[in-house]
Structures are given as structure tokens and as C-alpha cells.
C-alpha positions in Angstrom: 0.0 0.0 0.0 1.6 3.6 -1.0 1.6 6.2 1.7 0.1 9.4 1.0 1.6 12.5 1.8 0.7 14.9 4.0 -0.3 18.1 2.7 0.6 21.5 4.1 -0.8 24.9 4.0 0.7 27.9 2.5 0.0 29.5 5.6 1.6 27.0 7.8 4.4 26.4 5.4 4.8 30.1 5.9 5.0 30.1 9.6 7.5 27.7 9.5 9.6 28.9 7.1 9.8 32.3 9.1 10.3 30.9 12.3 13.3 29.5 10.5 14.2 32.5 8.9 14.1 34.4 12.4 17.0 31.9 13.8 15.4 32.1 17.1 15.1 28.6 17.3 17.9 25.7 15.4 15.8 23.7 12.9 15.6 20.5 15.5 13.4 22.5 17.7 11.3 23.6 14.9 10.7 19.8 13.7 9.9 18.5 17.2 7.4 22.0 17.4 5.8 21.6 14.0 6.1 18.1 13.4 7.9 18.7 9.9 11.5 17.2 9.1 14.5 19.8 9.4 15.2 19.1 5.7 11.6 20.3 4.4 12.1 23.3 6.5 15.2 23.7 5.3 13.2 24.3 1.7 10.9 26.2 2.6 13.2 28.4 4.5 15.2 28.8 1.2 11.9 29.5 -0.8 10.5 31.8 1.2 14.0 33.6 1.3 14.3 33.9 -2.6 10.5 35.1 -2.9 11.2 38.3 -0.5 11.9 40.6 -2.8 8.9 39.8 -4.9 7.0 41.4 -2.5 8.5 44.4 -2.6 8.2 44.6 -6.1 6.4 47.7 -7.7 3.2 47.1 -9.1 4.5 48.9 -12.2 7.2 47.0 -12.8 8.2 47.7 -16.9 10.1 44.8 -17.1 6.8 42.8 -15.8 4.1 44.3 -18.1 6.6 43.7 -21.1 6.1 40.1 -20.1 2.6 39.9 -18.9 2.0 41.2 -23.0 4.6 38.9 -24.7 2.5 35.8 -22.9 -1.1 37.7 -24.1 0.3 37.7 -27.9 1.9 34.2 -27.8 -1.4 32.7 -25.9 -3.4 34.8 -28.7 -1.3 33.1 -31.5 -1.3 30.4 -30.4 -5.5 29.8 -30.4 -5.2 31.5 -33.8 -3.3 28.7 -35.0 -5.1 26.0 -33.5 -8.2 27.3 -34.8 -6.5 27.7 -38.8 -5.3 23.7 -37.7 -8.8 22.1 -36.8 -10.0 24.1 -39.8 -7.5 22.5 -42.2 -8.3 19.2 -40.6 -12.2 19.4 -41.9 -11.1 21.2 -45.4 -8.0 18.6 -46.3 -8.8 15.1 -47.7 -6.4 13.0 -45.6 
């Protein structure tokens, strides 16, 4: 029989991860505290780190909206040709 695994929150992998990122506390304590192995908070502590500065990022980010419209265009071409494609399917004999 396969064990399934246990599913966290964002919000408690968020706690966790910042109690770690505090250093308050070495990362045995936090395992025995929130039942969670010292290498999984060791990942979250590392994610949480690298997504800091996203939430300092401006709203108006240039760089951002030049991205947000490239993936508009591409997901716009990209039903364009999938329409012209089911329409050649029904036109071509073969």
C-alpha cells in the first residue's frame, strides 16, 4: 500500500519557514514543534527567502508588463493557429 503524503498549507508552510528564517530557534526545535522534518524546512526556508523581494516589487514593474504582453500575444497566436489547424483538418482530404 503507497503512503500518502501529508499536505501542508501555504500558511503553515509560511510560519515555519519564518520561524526559521528568524534563527530564534535551530531547525531540530522547529521539527519537534511543528512536526515537519528539518530538511523540508530547510526548503521552505530557502523559498521563502528567494520570494522576499517579490514582495517588494512595484506594481508597475516595466520589465513585468513587457512580459505579462509577450504571454497575451503568444497565448493569442497560439488559439489563432489552433483554430487555422482544426479548420485544415475538416477542409484537407487526408
Amino acid at each position: 500500500m503507497g503512503r500518502t503524503r501529508k499536505q501542508f498549507s501555504k500558511e503553515f508552510k509560511a510560519k515555519v519557514a519564518f520561524e526559521a528564517l528568524k534563527g530564534e530557534k535551530t531547525m531540530s526545535e522547529l521539527s519537534s514543534e511543528f512536526g515537519v522534518h528539518m530538511s523540508q524546512i530547510a526548503k521552505w526556508k530557502k523559498e521563502l527567502a528567494a520570494g522576499i523581494p517579490r514582495v517588494f516589487a512595484s506594481k508597475a514593474d516595466p520589465d513585468e508588463k513587457k512580459k505579462e504582453k509577450i504571454i497575451d500575444d503568444l497565448y493569442r497566436r497560439i488559439g489563432k493557429i489552433q483554430v487555422e489547424n482544426d479548420w485544415l483538418k475538416k477542409k484537407l482530404p487526408f
